[in-house]
Residue frames relative to the residue before (quaternion, step in Angstrom):
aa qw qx qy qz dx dy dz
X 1.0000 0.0000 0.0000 0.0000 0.00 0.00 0.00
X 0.5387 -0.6621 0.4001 0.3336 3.66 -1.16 0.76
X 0.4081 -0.5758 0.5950 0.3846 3.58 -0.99 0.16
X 0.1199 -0.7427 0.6555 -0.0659 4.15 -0.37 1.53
X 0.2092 0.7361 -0.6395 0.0737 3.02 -1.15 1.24
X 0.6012 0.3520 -0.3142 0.6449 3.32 1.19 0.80
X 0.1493 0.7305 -0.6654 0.0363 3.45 -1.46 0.90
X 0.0000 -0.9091 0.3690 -0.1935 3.27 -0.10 2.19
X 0.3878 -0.8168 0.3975 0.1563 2.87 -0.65 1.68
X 0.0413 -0.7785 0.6247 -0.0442 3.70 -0.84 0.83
X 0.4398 -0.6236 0.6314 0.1381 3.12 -2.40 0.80
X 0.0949 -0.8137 0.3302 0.4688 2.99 -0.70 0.40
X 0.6785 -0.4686 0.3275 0.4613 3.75 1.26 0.93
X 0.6489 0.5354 -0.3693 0.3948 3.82 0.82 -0.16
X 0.5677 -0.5243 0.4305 0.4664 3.79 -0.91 -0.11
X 0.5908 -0.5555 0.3447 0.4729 3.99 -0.74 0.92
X 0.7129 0.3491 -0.3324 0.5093 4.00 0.55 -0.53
X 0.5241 0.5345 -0.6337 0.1954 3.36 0.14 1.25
X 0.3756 -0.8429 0.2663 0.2785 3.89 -0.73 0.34
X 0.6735 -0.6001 0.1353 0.4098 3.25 -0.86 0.11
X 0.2936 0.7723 -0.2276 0.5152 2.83 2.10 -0.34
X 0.8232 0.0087 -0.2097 0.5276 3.46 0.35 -0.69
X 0.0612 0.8028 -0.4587 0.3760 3.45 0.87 0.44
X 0.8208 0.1827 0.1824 0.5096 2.90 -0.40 -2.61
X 0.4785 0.6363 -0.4838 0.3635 3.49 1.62 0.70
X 0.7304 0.5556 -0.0847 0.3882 2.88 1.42 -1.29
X 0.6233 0.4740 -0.3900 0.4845 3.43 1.50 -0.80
X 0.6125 0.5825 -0.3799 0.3757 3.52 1.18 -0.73
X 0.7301 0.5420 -0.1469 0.3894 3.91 0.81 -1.62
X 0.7960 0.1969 -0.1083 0.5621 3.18 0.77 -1.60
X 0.5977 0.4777 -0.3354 0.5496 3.72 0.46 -0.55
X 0.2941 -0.6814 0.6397 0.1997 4.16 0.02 -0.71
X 0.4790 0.5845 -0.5767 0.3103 3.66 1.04 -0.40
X 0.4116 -0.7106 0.5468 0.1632 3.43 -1.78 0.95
X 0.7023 0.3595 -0.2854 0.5441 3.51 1.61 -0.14
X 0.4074 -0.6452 0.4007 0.5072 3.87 -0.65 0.10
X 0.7407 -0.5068 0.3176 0.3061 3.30 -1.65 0.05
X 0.7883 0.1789 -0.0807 0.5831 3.70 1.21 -0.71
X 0.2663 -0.7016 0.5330 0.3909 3.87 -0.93 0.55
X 0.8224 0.0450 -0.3200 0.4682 3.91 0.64 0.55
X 0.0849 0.8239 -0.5378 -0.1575 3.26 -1.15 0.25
X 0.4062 -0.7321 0.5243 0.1553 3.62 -1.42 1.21
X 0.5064 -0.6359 0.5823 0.0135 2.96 -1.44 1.45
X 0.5228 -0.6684 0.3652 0.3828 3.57 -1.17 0.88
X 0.5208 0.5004 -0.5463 0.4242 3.75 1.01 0.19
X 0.4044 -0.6138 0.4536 0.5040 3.93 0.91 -0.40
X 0.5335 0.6583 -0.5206 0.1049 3.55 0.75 0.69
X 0.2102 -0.8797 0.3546 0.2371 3.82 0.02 0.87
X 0.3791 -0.7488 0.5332 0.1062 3.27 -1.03 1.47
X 0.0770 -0.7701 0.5655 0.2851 3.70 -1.00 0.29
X 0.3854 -0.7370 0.5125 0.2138 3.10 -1.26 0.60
X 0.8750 -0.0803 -0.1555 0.4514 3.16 1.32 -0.87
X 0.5676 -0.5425 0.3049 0.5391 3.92 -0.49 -0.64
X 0.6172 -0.6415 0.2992 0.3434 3.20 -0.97 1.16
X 0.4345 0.5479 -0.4287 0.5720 4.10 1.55 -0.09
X 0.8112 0.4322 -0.2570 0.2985 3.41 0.07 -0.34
X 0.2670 -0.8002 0.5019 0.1909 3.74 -0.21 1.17
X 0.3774 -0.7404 0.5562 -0.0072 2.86 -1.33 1.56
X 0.3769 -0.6239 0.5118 0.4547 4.27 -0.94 -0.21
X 0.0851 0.7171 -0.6918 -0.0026 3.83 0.08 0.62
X 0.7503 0.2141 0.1903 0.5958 3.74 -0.03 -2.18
X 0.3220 -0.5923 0.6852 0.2757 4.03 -0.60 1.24
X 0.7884 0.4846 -0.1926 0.3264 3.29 -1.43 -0.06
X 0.7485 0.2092 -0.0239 0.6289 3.74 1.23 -1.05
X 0.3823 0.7926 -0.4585 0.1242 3.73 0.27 -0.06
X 0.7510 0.4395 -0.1861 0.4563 2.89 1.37 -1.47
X 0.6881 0.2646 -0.3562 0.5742 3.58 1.09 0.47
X 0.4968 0.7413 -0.2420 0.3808 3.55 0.44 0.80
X 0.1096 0.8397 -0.5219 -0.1027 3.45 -0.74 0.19
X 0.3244 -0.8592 0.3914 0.0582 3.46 -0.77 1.03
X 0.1125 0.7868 -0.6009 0.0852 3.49 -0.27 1.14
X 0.1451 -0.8334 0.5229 -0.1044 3.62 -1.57 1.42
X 0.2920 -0.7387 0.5808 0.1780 3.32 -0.41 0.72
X 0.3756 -0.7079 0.5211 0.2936 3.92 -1.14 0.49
X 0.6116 0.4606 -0.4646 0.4449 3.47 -0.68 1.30
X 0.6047 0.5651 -0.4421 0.3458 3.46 -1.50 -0.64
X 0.1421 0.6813 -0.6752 0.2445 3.41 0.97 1.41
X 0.9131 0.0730 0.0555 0.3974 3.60 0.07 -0.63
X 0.7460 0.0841 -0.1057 0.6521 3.12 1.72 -0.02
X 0.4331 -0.4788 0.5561 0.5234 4.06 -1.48 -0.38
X 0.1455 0.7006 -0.6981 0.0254 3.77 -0.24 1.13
X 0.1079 -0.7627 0.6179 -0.1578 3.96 0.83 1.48
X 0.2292 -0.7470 0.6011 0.1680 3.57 -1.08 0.71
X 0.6676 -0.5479 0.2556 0.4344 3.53 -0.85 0.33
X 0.5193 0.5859 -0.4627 0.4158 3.23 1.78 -0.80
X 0.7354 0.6117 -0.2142 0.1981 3.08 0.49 -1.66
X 0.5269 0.6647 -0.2226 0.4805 3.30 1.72 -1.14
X 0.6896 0.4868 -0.1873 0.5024 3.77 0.78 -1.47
X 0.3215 0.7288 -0.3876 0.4639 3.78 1.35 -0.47
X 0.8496 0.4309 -0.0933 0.2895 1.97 -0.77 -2.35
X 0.6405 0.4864 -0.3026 0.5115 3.78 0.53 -0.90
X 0.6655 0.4308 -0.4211 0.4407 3.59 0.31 -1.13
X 0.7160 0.3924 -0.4408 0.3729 3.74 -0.09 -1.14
X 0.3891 0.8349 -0.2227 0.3193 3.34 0.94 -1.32
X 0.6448 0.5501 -0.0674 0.5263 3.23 0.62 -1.96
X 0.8253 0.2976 -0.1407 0.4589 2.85 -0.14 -1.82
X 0.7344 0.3502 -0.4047 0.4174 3.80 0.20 -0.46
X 0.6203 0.4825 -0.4519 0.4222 3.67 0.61 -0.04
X 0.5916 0.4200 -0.3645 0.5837 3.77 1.41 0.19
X 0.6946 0.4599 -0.3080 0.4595 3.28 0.59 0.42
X 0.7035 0.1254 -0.0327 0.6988 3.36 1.68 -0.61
X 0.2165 -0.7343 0.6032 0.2237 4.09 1.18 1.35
X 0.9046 0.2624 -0.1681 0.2907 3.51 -0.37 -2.16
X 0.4690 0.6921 -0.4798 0.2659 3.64 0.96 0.82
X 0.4512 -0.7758 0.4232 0.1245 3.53 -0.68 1.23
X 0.1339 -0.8804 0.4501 0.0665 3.48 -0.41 1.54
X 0.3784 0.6965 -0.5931 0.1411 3.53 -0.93 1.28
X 0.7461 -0.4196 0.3836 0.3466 3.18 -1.66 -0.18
X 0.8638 -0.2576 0.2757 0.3340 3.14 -1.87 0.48
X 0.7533 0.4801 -0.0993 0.4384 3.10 0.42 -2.49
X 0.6885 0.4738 -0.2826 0.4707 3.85 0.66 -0.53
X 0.5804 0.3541 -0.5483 0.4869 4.01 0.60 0.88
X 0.8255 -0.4257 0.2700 0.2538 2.73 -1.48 0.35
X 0.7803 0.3131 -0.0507 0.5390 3.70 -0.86 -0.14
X 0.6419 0.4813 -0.3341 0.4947 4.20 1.08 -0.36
X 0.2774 -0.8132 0.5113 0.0164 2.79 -1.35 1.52
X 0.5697 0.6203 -0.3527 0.4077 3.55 1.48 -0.44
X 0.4407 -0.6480 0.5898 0.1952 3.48 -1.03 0.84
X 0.4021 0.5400 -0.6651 0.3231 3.74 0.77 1.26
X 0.5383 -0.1525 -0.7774 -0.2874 1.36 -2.59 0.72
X 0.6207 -0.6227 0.2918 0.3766 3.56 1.27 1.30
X 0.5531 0.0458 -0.2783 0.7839 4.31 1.36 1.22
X 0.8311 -0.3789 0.3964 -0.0925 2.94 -2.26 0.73
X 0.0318 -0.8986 0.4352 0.0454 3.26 1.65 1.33
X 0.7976 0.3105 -0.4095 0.3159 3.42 0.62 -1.04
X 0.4559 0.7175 -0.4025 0.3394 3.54 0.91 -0.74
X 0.4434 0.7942 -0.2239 0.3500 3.45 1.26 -1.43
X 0.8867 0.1848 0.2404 0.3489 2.44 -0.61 -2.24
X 0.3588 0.6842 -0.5124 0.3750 3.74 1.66 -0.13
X 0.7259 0.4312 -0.4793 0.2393 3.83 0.01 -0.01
X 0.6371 0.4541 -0.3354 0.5247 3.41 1.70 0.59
X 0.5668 0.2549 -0.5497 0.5583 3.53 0.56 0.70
X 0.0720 -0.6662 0.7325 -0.1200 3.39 -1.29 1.65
């Protein structure tokens, strides 16, 4: 099992009706990346798809992947237009992966170093501060 010391929440910047299908078209076609970009990712019904296994290092954060897990909701072209499903998700996995990894630190894209994109486009750590105790 990896040593996880990040668990980071990302957009994927598209319009909520885009799929995963083309998603993992694009990291694959236009990007060249041989793995996808997040190991889950929530749909505007809030159902939450994995893509991969948490052992397995995804391209969320250059630089941080290989201690990391990545989890994304589908939207936040231009704003956090999160649905309620998607919101209640997000917490559940959340939840559960921060019991599984206690001393892993939960935020967004926009909050590592050296990153300039305003994903996951709302306030991961602010969020999610009521689970690091």
């Amino acid at each position: 099992m990896r040593e996880i010391k990040y668990i980071v929440l990302h957009c994927t910047a598209t319009r909520q009706d885009a799929t995963v299908e083309n998603i993992k078209k694009y990291w694959k076609e236009r990007l060249g990346w041989k793995n996808v970009g997040y190991h889950f990712i929530i749909k505007p019904n809030g159902k939450i798809e994995k893509l991969a296994g948490i052992d397995t290092i995804t391209n969320g954060v250059r630089g941080f992947n290989d201690r990391s897990i990545h989890i994304s909701y589908i939207g936040g072209k231009y704003e956090d237009d999160r649905t309620e499903d998607q919101i209640e998700s997000q917490h559940f996995i959340v939840g559960i992966l921060k019991d599984m990894f206690p001393k892993a630190k939960i935020q967004g894209h926009t909050d590592f170093p050296k990153v300039t994109k305003s994903c996951p486009r709302f306030d991961a750590i602010e969020e999610f501060k009521y689970l690091d105790k």
